[in-house]
C-alpha positions in Angstrom: 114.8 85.8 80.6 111.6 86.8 79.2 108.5 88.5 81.5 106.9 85.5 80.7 109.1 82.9 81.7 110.2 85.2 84.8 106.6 85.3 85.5 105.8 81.7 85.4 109.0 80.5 87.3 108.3 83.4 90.2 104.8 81.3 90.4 105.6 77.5 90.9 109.2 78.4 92.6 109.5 76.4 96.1 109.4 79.5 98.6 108.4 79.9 102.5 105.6 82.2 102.2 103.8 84.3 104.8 100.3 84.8 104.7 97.8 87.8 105.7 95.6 85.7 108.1 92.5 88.5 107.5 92.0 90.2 104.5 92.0 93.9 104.3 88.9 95.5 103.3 89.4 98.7 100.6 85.7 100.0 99.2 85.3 101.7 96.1 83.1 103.9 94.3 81.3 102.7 91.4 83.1 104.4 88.1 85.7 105.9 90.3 89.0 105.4 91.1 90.5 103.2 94.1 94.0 101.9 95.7 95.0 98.7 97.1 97.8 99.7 99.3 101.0 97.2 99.5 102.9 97.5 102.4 106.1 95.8 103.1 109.4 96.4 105.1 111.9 99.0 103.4 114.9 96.7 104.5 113.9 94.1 102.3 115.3 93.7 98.7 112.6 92.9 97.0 112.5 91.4 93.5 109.1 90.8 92.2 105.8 91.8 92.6 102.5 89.9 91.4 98.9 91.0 91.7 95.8 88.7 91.5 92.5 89.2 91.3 90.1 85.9 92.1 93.1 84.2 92.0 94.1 85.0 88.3 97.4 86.7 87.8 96.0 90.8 86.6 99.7 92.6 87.0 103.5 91.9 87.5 106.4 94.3 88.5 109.6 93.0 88.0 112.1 95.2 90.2 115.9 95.5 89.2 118.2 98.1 91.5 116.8 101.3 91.2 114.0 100.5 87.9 111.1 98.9 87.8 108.7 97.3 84.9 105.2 96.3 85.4 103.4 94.3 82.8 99.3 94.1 82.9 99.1 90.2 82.7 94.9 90.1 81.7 94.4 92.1 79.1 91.4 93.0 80.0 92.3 95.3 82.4 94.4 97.7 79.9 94.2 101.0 80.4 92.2 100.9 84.1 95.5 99.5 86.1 98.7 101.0 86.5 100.9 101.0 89.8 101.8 103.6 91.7 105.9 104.6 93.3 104.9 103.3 96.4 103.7 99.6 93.8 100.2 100.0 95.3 97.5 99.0 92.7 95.4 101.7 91.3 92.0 100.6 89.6 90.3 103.5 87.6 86.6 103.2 86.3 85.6 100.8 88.8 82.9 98.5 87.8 80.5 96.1 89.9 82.3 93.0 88.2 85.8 94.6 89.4 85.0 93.3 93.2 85.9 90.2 95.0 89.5 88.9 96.5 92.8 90.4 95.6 96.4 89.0 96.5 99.5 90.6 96.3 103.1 88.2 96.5 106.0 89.9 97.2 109.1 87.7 96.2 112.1 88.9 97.8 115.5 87.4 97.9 114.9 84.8 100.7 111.1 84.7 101.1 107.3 85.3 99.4 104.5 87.5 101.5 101.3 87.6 100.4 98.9 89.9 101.4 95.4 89.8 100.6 92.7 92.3 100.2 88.6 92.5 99.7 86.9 95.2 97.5 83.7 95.8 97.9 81.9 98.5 95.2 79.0 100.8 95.9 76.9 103.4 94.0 77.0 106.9 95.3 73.9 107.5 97.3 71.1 109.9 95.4 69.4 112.0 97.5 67.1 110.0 99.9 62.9 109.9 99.3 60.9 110.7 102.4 57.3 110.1 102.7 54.5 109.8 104.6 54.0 105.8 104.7 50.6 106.0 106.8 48.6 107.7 109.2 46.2 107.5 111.7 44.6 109.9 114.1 41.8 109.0 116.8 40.8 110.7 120.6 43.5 113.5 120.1 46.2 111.1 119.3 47.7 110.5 116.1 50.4 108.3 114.5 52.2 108.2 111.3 55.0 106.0 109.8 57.8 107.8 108.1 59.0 105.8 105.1 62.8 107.0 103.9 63.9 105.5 100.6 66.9 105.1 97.8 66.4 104.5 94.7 68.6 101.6 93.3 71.1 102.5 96.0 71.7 98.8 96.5 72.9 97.4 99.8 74.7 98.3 102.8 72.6 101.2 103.2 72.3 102.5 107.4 69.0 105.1 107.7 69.3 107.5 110.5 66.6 109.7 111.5 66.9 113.2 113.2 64.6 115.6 114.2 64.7 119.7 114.6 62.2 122.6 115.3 63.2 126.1 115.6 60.7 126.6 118.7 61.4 123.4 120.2 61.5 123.7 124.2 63.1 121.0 126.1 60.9 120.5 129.4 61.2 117.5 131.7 58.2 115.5 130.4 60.1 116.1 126.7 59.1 118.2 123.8 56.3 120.9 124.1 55.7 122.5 120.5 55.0 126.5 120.0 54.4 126.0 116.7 52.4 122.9 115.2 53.8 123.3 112.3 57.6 123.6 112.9 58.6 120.0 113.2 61.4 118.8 110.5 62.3 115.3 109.9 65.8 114.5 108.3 66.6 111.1 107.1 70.3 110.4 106.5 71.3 107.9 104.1 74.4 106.2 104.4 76.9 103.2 102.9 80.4 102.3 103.0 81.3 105.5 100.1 78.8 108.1 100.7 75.9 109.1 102.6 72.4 112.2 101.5 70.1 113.6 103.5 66.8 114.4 102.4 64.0 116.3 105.0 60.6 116.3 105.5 58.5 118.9 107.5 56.0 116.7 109.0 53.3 119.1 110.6 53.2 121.2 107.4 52.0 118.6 105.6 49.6 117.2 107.7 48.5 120.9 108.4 48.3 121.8 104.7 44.7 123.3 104.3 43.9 123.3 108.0 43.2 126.8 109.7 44.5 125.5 113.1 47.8 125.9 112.6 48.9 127.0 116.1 48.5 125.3 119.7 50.3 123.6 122.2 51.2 119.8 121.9 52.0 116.9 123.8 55.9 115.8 123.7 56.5 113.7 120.4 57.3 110.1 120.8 59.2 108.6 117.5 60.5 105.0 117.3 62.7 103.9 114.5 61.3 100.6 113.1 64.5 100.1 110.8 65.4 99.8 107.3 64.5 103.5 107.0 61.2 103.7 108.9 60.1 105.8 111.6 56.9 106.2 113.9 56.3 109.1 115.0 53.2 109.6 117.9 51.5 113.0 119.1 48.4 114.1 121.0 46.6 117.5 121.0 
């Protein structure tokens, strides 16, 4: 019989099939590599293997004894798909358009399982943008909004904000600076494939041309507004 005709009968045949209830989600790095893993019991012969993609038939491994044959069924996927010893899918060069819903049928001698799968693809995050977004000072007390940024990183992006200073002395009313001009903000950038940190040394901006550069402070207050901002509060 040809693949074809194999193909097509494996297809409309009049099986009991058993169905993933919740599809497994697999992310992938834009112009990367990634695997959708099959899974299946050893104890089962199985005969034929068929991977969709959006519901249109993408690769089929036909399985006799020991040997195997896969045939990429879309052509447009030459050269990016291949299937591993294991016949989990490997997708090389990922591209945006290469996400969505992916099924797997397994046709063995008695039954057909299909197992479904979602691929989500992200860019690798750049190195994150901090800046001062605004600033305000009045009667000793001032407050500024801490803006982190990616550029085109698209979405599913978390911001977290930490902060550090090498004289920093933990008291029980908070944070009593040495040094006015020792406090570091680091903004971590994350998504499902990667995350950067970029950091920003507040005081040493603000303090840029001023001669008072030492003193005592009051404890820092900062509250994180979301989607990468931060408001940070002092008095001196």
């Amino acid at each position: 019989m040809k693949p074809a005709q194999l193909l097509l009968l494996l297809l409309f045949q009049s099986q009991v099939s058993q169905t993933s209830s919740t599809p497994q989600i697999v992310n992938g790095a834009l112009g990367e590599s990634v695997m959708l893993p099959l899974k299946f019991s050893a104890e089962k012969r199985i005969m034929s293997i068929i991977w969709l993609h959006n519901g249109i038939s993408i690769a089929f491994t036909q399985l006799e004894g020991q040997s195997s044959l896969t045939y990429i069924t879309d052509p447009k996927w030459k050269n990016r798909l291949s299937v591993t010893d294991s016949y989990s899918l490997q997708i090389s060069n990922l591209t945006m358009a290469d996400a969505g819903s992916y099924s797997t049928h397994i046709t063995t001698m008695t039954s057909s399982v299909v197992s479904t799968y979602d691929l989500r693809i992200f860019k690798r995050l750049p190195r994150p943008q901090v800046q001062v977004d605004s600033l305000s000072c009045e009667h000793s007390t001032c407050i500024v909004t801490l803006r982190c940024s990616v550029e085109e990183g698209g979405e599913n992006i978390i911001y977290e904000w930490t902060k550090t200073g090498p004289r920093t002395v933990l008291t029980q009313e908070g944070s009593v600076l040495s040094d006015s001009c020792n406090w570091n903000y680091t903004c971590t950038a994350t998504n499902p494939v990667s995350n950067s940190t970029s950091s920003l040394n507040l005081v040493q901006q603000l303090c840029a041309g001023s001669k008072a550069t030492t003193g005592n402070f009051s404890p820092v207050t900062w509250i994180l507004l979301g989607k990468g901002l931060l408001l940070v509060s002092w008095g001196f």
